[in-house]
C-alpha positions in Angstrom: 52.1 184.5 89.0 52.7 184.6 85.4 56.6 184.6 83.6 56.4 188.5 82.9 55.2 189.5 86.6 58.0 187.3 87.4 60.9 188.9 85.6 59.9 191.7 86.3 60.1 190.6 90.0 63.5 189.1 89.8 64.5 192.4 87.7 63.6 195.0 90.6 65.4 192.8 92.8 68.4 192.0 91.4 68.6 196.1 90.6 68.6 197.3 94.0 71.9 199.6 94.9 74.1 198.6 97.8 73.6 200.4 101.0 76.3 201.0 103.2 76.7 198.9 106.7 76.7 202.3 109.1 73.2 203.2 106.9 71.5 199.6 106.8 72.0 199.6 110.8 70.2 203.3 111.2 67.8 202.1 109.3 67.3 198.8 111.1 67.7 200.6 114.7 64.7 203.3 114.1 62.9 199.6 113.1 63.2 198.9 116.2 66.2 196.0 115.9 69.0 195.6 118.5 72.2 194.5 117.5 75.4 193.9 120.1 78.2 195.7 119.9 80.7 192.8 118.5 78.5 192.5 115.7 78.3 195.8 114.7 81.9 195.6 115.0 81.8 192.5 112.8 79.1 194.5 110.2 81.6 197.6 110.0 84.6 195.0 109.7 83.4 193.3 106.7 81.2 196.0 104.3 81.6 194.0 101.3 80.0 191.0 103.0 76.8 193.2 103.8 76.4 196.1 101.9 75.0 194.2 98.7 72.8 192.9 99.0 71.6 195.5 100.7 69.9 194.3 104.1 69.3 191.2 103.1 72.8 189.6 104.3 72.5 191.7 107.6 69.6 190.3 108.5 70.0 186.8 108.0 73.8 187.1 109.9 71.1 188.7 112.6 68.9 185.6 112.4 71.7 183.3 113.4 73.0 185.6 116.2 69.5 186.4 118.0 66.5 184.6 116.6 64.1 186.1 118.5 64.2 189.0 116.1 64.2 187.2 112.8 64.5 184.1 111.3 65.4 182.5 107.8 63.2 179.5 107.2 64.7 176.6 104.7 62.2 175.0 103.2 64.1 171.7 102.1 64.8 170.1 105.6 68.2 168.2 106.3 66.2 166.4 109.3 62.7 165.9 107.4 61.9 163.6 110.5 61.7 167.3 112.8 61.6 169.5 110.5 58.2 170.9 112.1 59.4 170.7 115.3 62.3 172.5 114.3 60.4 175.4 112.4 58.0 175.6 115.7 60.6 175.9 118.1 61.8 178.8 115.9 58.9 180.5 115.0 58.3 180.2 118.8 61.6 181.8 119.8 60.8 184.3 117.0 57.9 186.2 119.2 59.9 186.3 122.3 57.5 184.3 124.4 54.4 186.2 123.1 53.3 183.0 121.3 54.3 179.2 122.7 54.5 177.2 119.6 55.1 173.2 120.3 54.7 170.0 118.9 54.7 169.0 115.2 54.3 165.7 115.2 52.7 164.3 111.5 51.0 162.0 110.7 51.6 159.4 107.8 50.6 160.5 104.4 47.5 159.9 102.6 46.2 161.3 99.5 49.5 164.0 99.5 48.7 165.1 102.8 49.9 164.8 106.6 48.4 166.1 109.8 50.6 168.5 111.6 49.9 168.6 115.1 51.3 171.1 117.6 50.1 173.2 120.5 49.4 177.3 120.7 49.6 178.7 123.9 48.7 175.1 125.1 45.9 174.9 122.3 45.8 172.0 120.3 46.1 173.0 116.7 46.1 171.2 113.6 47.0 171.6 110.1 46.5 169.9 106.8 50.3 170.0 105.2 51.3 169.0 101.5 53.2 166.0 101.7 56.4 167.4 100.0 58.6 164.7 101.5 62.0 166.6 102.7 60.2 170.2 102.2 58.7 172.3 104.5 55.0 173.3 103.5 55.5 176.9 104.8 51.5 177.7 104.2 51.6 176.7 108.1 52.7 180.0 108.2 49.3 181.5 106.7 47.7 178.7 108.9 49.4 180.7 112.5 48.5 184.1 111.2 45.1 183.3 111.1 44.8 181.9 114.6 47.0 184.7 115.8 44.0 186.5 114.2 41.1 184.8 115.6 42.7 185.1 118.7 43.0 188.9 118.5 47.0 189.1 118.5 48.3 191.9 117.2 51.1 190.7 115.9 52.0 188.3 112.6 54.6 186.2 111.1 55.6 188.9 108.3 58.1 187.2 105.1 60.8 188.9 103.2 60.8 187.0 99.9 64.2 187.2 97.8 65.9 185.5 94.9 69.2 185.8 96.8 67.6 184.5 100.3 67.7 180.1 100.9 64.2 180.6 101.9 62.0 183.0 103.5 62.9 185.7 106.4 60.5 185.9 108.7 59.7 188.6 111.5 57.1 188.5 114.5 55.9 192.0 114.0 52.5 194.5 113.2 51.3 194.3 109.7 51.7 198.0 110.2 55.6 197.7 111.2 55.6 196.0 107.5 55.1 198.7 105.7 57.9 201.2 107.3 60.2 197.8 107.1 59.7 198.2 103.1 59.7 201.7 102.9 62.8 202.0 105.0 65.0 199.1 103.2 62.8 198.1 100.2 62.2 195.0 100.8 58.6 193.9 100.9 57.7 192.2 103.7 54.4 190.4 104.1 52.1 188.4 105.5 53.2 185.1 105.2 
């Protein structure tokens, strides 16, 4: 990505109006996301916390109250010893039991690289990771789409990407349901 394509990324995002809580939760309710009662209580309690930026706050305060419809990935580890482990067992919890991720065990480094190891629906998987020390090398995530894809699943790890996100938001949805997710709350969401 060159500076200019950049910018004029961080631009569009930085522009984006704020959206109020009772219309981010419509939106994110015909997307087919569940929310509790208390926390809409909580969301309609505290606008100013959630309406800007728009969605983004919402759905990482949704992340830590039900991961099993999204999930904010950090990509410097405070545990770089399970940080693997940690980001399977989420990813995991992520599809609701569609997909059984465990494992992620590496193996020393050589040449700025570890072997991640971890199962897939009991498969044993592997994966070449950077060695980044304390940093996650979230191209794993690329890595599961692809044998989510040869294994004819019709569902994908999908990213949000924003400048005002830690690190990545991630849903376990149809590269279909990505597109109504951006044209509903314009946020483009990927896959990863």
């Amino acid at each position: 990505m060159d500076l200019d394509h950049f910018a004029g990324l961080l631009s569009a995002q930085l522009r984006r109006p704020a959206v109020p809580v009772d219309q981010q939760l419509a939106t994110l309710k015909r997307l087919s996301f569940r929310f509790t009662p208390e926390l809409e209580t909580h969301f309609q309690s505290h606008p100013e916390s959630y309406e800007d930026p728009a969605y983004l706050s919402l759905l990482c305060r949704l992340a830590q109250e039900d991961p099993d419809q999204a999930l904010v990935t950090v990509p410097e580890s405070p545990s770089p010893d399970t940080m693997y482990q940690d980001l399977l067992k989420g990813l995991s919890a992520l599809t609701g039991g569609a997909v059984a991720l465990s494992g992620g065990e590496l193996s020393p480094a050589a040449d700025g690289k570890r072997t991640l190891t971890f199962t897939l629906n009991g498969d044993a998987c592997r994966y070449e990771a950077q060695d980044l020390g304390g940093w996650l090398d979230l191209g794993l995530l690329t890595h599961l789409n692809g044998l989510l894809a040869a294994r004819e699943e019709k569902k994908r790890f999908l990213t949000v990407e924003d400048i005002r996100l830690p690190g990545q938001l991630v849903f376990f949805r149809s590269p279909q349901w990505a597109g109504f997710f951006a044209a509903a709350t314009s946020l483009d969401a990927k896959e990863a």
